[in-house]
C-alpha positions as CSV (number, residue, x, y, z in Angstrom):
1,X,-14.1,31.1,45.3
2,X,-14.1,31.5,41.5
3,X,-12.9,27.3,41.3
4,X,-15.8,26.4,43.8
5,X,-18.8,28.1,41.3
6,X,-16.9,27.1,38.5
7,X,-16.9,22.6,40.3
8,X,-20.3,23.1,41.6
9,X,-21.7,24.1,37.8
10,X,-20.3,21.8,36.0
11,X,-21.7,19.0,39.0
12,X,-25.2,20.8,38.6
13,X,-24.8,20.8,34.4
14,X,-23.8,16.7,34.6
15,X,-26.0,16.0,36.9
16,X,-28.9,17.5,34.7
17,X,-27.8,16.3,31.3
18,X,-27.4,12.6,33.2
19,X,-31.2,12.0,32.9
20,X,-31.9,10.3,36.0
21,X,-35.1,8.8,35.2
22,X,-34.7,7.5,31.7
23,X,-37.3,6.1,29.7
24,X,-37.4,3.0,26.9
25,X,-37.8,5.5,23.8
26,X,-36.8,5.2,20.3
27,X,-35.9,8.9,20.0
28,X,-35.3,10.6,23.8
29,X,-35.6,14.3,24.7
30,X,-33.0,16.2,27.5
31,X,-36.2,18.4,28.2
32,X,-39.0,16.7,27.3
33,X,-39.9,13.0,25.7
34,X,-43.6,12.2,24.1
35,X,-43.6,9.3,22.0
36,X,-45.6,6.7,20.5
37,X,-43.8,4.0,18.6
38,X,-44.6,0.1,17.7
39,X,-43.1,-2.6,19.6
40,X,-44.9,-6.2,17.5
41,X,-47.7,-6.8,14.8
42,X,-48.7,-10.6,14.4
43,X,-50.9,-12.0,11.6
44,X,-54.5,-11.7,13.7
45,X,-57.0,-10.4,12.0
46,X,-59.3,-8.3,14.4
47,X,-58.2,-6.2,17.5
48,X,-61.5,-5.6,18.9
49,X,-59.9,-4.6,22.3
50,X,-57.6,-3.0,24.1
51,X,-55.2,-3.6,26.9
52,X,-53.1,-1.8,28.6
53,X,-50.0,-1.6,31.6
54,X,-47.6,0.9,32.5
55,X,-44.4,1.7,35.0
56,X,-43.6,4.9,36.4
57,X,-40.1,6.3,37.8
58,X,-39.0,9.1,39.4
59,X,-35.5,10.7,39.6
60,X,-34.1,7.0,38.4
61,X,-34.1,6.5,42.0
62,X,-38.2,4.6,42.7
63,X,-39.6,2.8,40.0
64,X,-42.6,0.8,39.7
65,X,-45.2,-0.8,37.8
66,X,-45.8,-3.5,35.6
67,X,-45.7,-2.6,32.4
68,X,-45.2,-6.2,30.5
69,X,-47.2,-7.0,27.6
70,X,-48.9,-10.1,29.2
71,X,-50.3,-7.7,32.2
72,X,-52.0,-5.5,29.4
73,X,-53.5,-8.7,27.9
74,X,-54.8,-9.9,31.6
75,X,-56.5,-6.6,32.2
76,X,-58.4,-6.3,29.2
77,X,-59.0,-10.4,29.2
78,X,-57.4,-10.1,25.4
79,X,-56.2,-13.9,24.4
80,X,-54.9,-13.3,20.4
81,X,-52.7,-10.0,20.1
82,X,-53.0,-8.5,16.5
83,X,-50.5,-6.0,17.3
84,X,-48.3,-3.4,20.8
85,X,-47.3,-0.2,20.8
86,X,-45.6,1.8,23.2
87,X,-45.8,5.3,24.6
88,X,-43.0,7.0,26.6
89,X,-43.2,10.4,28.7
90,X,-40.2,12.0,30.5
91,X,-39.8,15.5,31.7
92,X,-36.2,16.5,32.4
93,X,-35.6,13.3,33.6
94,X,-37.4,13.8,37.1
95,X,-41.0,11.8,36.1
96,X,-40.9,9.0,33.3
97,X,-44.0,7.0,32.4
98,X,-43.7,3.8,30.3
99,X,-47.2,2.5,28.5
100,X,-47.5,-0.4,26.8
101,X,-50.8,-1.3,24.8
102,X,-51.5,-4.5,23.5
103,X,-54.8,-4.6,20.4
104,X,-56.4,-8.1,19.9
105,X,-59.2,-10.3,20.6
């Protein structure tokens, strides 16, 4: 009895440090991810607007979204980018979020 609580919390303990749902980050939390980080700058002076696009997963398992850097121009009709950044959430690993916002003209 004591080997079968021993085996099912160490599958419980890898399962939870796997991070199902990972998320594109340059620094990643076990618990708890919130960051903001640049992707590109170009030489375009102004960045008047702003664009953005994101993807969402949960438990690694569904993902979707579109989170590419020409979607975020589209929806904000932005032809010259001056410069992207990015913004990744996850919590535990259960609900990640991917942003990506493009600034230009």
């Amino acid at each position: 009895m004591r080997k079968i609580k021993f085996l099912t919390f160490a599958v419980v303990i890898t399962f939870m440090l796997s991070s199902c749902a990972t998320v594109k980050s340059p620094l990643i939390g076990m618990i708890y991810t919130d960051v903001k980080s640049p992707v590109t700058a170009t030489s375009n002076a102004n960045s008047s607007k702003v664009g953005t696009s994101s993807a969402t997963a949960i438990l690694g398992l569904f993902a979707s979204g579109d989170a590419s850097i020409d979607a975020a121009m589209k929806n904000s009709g932005i032809t010259k980018i001056h410069h992207v950044d990015e913004h990744a959430t996850s919590f535990l690993g259960i609900f990640s979020t991917y942003q990506v916002f493009v600034y230009g003209e």
